[in-house]
N, C-alpha and C positions, 0 to 999 in steps of 0.2 A: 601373891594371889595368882591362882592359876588365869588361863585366856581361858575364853568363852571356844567350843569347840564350831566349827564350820556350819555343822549338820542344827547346831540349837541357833544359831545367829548369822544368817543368811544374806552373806555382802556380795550386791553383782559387781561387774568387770569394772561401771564407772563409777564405784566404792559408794553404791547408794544401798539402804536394805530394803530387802525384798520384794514385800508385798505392798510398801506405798512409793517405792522408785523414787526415792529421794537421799538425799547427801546430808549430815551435819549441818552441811551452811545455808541449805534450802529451807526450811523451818525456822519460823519465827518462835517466842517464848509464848505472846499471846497467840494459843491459837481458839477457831470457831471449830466446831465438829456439826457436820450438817447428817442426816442419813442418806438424801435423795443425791445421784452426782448432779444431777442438773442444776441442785440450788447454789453449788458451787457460786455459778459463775452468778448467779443473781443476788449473792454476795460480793463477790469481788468485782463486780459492778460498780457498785459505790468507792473501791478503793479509788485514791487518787494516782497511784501506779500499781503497776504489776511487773513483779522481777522474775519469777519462775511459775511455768505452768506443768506441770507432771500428771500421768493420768499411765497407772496399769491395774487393769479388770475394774471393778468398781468404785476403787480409788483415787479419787482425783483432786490434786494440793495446786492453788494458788498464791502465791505469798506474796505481799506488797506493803504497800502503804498507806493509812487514813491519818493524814496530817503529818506528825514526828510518829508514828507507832506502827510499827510493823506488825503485821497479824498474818498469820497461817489460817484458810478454809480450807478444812479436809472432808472429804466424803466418805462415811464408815461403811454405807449400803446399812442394810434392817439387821437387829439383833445382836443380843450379848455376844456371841461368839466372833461377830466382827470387830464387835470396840475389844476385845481381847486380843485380835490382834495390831490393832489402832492403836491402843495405847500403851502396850509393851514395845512396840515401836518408835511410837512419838518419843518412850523414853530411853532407849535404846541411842536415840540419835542424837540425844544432849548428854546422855550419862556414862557411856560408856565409848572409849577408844578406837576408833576403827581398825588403824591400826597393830597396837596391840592386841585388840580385843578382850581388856582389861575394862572392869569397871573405874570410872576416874575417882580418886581422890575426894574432889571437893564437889557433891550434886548440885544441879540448877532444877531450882521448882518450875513448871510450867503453869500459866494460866490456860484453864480448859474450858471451853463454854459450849454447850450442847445447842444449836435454834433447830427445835423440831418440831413436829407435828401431835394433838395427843387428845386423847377423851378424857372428857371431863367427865367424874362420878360426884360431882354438889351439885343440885339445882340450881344454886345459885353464881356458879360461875359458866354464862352463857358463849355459847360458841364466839368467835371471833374475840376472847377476850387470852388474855396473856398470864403462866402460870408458872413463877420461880421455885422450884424442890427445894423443900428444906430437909429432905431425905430421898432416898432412893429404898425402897421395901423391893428386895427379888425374889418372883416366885420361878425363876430361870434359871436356878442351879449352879451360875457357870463362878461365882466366888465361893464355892463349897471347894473349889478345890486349890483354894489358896489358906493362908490362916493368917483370916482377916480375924480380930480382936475386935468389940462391942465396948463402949463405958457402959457408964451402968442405966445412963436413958433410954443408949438403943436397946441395951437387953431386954429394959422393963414394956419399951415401944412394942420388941420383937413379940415375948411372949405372953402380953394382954392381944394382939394383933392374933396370934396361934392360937391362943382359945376362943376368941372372938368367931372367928372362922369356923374353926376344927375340920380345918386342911390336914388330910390324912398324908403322914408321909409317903407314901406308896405315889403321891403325886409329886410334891417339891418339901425341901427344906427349905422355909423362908428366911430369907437372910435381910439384914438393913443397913444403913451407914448416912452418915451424914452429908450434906453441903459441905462446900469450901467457905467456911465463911466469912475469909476477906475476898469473895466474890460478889456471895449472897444478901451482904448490907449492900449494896450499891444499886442492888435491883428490888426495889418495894414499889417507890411509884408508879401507879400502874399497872401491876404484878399483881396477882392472887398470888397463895403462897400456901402450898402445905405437902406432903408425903406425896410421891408420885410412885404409884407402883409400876413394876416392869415384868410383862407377862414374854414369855417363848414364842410366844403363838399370834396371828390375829382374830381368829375366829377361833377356835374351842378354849384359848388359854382365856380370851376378853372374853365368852360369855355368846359369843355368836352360836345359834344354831342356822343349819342351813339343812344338811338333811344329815348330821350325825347325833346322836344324843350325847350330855355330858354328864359326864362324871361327878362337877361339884355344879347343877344347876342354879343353886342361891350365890354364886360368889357376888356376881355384883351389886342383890341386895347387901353383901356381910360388907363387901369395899367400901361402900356407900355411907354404911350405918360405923361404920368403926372410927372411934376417938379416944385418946389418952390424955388425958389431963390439957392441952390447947390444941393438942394435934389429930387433925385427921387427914384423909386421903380426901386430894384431891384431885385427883388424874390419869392414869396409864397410858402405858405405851411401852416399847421394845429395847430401851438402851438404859436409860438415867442409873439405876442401881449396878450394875457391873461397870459403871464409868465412873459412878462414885465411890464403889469398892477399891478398883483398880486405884483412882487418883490417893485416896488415901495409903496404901499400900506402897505407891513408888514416890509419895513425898509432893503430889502437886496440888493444887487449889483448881477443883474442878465445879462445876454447875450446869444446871440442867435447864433452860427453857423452853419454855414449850408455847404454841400457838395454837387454842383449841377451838378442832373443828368438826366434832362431833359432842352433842352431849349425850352420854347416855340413859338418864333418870329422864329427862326431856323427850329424849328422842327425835332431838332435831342433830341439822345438821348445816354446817357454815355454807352459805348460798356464794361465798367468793373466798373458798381457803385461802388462793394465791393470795389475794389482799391482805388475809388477816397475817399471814406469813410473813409477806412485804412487809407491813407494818413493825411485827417483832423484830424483822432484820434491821431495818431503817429506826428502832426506837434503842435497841441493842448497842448496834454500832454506835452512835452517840455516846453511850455510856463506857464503853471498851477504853475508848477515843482519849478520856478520860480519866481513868482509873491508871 
């Protein structure tokens, strides 16, 4: 097996890589993915210790302890093209050698868990309440260019979802993939649960106008209204689907929570996000703690 050449895998002087400045033995196997870097620490708040803190550009990894479990908070910052390089990273730094810069032998799966922010598209799932992806649907492009494989639910998901719509490609190929699902039993109570889609954008991909006009103006009636046999949408937001692309792909049990603080069929909006946030972090960890 050839090494990984310098210029594709990028180790600085104190043998950490690159873009999240961390080491092998800095990263725990559980880790949280947060988007915002501030939430970091109003996770690793609750730790009982804290062994490493690292932080370059938006990035920033706490690792410590809740009880016996070590867990990883990392900060992606907004959007698929982050977590792509978040989580070729993350596995970069259990999978492969630094030394040699050989892929290792024998892989280690990671636990991934997403606590983010996100709109809800059901009526009935009201701001401040809590919502486990049982998919990821992306209309964000950025796993078109890997060759991610479908069974045959996501494909039937993907393409009743494509006519549903009738998203011209000239805009996104949508793509979909599932939960980790020895994550996703563990989070029901509590949890709303269904399809979270993941747009590029915050305003024209979600459906915002402000003073542009759009392209597909019905999409958030077609999000709303789309179901497959038990499944429907019920959420969006900027990461879940390239995170659970990616996990599937490099072998780990990823998932995505969310705390939502806008409804959009409503049109309300969470009077104390931070709360409803707290809350998911503080209901969350319990559960990590655990598993």
């Amino acid at each position: 097996m050839n090494s990984i050449a310098p210029s594709e895998l990028i180790i600085t002087n104190r043998g950490a890589i690159y873009h999240l400045d961390c080491r092998p033995d800095e990263i725990a196997h559980d880790i949280i993915t947060v988007g915002d870097p501030d939430r970091v620490r109003e996770v690793s708040k609750h730790f009982d210790t804290i062994e490493v803190k690292n932080q370059h550009r938006e990035f920033i990894t706490h690792t410590g302890y809740v009880g016996k479990k070590r867990i990883s908070v990392v900060s992606t910052g907004i959007g698929p093209d982050n977590i792509d390089i978040v989580f070729n990273e993350l596995d970069a730094l259990v999978n492969i050698d630094f030394e040699t810069r050989k892929i290792k032998p024998t892989l280690t799966k990671l636990n991934i868990i997403r606590m983010g922010t996100s709109g809800s598209l059901q009526e009935n799932i009201p701001v401040d309440a809590m919502v486990a992806g049982t998919h990821g649907l992306g209309l964000d492009n950025l796993l078109n260019f890997y060759l991610l494989q479908n069974n045959e639910e996501e494909k039937n998901i993907l393409q009743s979802f494509i006519t549903h719509t009738g998203i011209s490609p000239n805009i996104t190929q949508p793509y979909i993939c599932s939960a980790g699902m020895n994550l996703l039993k563990h989070f029901t109570t509590g949890f709303h649960s269904g399809i979270t889609v993941t747009c590029p954008g915050f305003y024209g991909p979600q459906g915002r106008v402000l003073r542009l006009g759009l392209k597909h103006p019905t999409l958030i009636d077609q999000l709303s209204t789309f179901s497959f046999g038990n499944h429907h949408i019920s959420n969006f937001e900027m990461e879940t689907s390239s995170m659970y692309g990616l996990g599937k792909l490099l072998g780990h049990q990823v998932l995505s929570l969310n705390a939502i603080v806008a409804n959009r069929i409503s049109k309300t909006f969470s009077k104390d996000g931070q709360a409803a946030v707290e809350n998911l972090i503080q209901t969350s960890l319990g559960i990590i703690e655990k598993i």
